[in-house]
C-alpha positions as CSV (number, residue, x, y, z in Angstrom):
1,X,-101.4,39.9,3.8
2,X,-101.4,37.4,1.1
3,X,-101.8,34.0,1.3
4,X,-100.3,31.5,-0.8
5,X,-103.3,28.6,-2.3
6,X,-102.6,25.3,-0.8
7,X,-101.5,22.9,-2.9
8,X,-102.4,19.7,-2.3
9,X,-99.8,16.5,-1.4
10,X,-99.1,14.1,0.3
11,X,-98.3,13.9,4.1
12,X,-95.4,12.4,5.4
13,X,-97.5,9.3,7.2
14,X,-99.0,8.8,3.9
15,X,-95.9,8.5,2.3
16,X,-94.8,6.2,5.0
17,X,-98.1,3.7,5.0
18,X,-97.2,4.0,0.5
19,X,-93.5,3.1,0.8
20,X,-94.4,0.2,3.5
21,X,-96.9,-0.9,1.2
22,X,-94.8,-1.2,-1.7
23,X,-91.8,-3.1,0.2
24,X,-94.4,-5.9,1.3
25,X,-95.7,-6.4,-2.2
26,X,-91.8,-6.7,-3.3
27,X,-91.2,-8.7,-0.5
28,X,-93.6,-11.3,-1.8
29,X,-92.8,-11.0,-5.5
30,X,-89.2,-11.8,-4.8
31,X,-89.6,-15.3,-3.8
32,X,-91.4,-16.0,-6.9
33,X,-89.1,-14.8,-9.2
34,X,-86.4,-16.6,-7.1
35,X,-89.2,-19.9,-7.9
36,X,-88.9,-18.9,-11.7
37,X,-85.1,-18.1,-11.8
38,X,-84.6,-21.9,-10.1
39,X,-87.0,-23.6,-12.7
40,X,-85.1,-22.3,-15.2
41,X,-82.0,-23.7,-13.9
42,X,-83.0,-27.0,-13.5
43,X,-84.6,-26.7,-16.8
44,X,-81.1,-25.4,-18.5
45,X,-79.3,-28.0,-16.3
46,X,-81.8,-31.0,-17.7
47,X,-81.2,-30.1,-21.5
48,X,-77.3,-29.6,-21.1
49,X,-77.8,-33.6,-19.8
50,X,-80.1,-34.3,-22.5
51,X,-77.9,-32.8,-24.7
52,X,-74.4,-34.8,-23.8
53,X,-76.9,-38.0,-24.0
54,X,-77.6,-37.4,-28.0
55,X,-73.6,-36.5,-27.8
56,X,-72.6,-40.2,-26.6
57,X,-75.1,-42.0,-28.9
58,X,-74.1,-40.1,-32.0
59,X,-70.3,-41.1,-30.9
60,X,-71.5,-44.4,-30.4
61,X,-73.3,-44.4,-34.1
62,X,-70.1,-42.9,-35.9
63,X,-67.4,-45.2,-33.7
64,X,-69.6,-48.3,-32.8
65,X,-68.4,-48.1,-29.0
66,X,-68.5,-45.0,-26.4
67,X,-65.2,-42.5,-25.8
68,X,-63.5,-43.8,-23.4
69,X,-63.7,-42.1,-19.8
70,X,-59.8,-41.1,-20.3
71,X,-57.2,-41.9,-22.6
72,X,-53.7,-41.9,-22.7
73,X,-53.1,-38.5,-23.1
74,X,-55.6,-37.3,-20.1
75,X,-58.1,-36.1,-22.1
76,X,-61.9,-37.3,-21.0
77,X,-65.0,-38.2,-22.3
78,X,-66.0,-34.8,-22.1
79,X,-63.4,-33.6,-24.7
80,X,-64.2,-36.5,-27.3
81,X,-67.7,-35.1,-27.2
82,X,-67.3,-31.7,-28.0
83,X,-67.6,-32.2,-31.8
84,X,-71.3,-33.7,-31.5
85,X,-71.9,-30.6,-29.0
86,X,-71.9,-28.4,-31.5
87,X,-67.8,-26.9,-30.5
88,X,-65.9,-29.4,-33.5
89,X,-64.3,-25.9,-33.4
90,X,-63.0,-26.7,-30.2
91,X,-62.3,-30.2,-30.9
92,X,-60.5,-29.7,-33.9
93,X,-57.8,-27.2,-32.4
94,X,-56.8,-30.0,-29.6
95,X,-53.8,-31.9,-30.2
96,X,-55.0,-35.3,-28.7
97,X,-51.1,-36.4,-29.8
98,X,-49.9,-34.7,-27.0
99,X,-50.6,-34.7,-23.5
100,X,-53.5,-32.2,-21.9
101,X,-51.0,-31.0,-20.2
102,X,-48.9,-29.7,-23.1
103,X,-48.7,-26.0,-24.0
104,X,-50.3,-26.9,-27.1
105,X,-53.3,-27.4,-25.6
106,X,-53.6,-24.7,-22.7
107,X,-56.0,-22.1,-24.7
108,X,-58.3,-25.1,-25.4
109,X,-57.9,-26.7,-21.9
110,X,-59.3,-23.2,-19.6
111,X,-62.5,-23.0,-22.2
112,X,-65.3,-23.0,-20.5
113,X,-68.3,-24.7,-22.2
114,X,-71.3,-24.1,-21.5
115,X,-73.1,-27.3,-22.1
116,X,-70.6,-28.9,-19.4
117,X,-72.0,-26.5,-16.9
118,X,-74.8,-26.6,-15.1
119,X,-76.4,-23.4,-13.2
120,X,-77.6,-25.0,-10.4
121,X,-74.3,-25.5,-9.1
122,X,-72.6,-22.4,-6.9
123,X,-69.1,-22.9,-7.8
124,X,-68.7,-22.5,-10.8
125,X,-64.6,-22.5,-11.3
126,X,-62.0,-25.3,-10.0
127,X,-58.6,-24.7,-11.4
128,X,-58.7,-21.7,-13.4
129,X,-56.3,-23.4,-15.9
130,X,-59.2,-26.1,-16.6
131,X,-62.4,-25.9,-17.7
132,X,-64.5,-27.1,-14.8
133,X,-67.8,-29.5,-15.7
134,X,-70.5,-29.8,-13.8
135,X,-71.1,-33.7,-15.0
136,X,-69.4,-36.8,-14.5
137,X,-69.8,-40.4,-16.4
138,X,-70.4,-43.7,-14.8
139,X,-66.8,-45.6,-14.3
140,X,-68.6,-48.4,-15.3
141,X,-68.8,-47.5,-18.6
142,X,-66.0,-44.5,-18.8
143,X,-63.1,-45.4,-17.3
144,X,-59.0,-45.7,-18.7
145,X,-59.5,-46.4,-22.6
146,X,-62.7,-47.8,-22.4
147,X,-65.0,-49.8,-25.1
148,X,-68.0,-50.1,-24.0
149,X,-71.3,-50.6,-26.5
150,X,-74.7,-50.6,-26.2
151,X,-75.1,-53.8,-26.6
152,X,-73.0,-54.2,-22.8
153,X,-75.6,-52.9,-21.1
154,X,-78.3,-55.4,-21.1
155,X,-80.8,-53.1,-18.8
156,X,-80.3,-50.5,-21.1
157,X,-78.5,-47.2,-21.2
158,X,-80.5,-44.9,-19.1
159,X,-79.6,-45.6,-15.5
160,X,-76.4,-47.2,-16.1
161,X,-74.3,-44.3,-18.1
162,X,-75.5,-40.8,-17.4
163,X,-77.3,-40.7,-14.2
């Protein structure tokens, strides 16, 4: 009779007492990257408002007054921004003559930009024939063919406009 050598390996309890090892150290590593995952959105979601800050003082530097909140034609703050958000691409094929409504405008009305976003926010999508945004302006200062300045806000900019 020959016998085979034992090889050696692992038993099935050992396997077991491994696997349930290996789950509880995953189970505690998730909620930390779920931790770093959040920070990052907050952190992306701070700079896109940083971001459309710098946007409405350059407009204010080049026009000497802030876009209004909406004009005529329906078109918002948001879309007076884009060229000082780095999408003048964007801007430029709009045709602010016409209405936002207009079929002139519908490829540049569903864009979604990214700045306008912000990643803490679940629901990402409205109307899916409008770009959604994630930030609003202060109807104080942004409202139906607005003019404000700077020099309107006597307490300063920073809690009045984009909070």
């Amino acid at each position: 009779m020959h016998l085979r050598p034992r090889r050696p390996a692992f038993s099935i309890f050992q396997l077991l007492v491994l696997l349930a090892i290996l789950l509880i150290l995953l189970g505690l590593l998730l909620p930390a990257v779920q931790k770093v995952r959040e920070a990052a959105s907050r952190t992306q979601s701070s700079n896109n408002l940083k971001q459309i800050g710098l946007a409405l003082h350059n407009y204010h530097d080049t026009y000497g007054k802030f876009p209004p909140g909406v004009d005529d034609n329906h078109f918002s703050t948001s879309a007076q921004l884009l060229p000082y958000i780095e999408q003048d691409n964007v801007f430029r094929m709009i045709d602010f003559k016409k209405s936002i409504d207009d079929k002139a405008n519908a490829a540049m009305r569903e864009l979604r930009i990214k700045v306008f976003m912000s990643p803490l926010d679940e629901i990402m999508e409205v109307k899916k024939e409008y770009g959604p945004t994630n930030y609003l302006y202060n109807h104080l200062a942004f409202y139906r063919n607005s003019t404000a300045r700077l020099a309107s806000f006597t307490d300063g900019t920073s809690n009045t406009i984009i909070t």
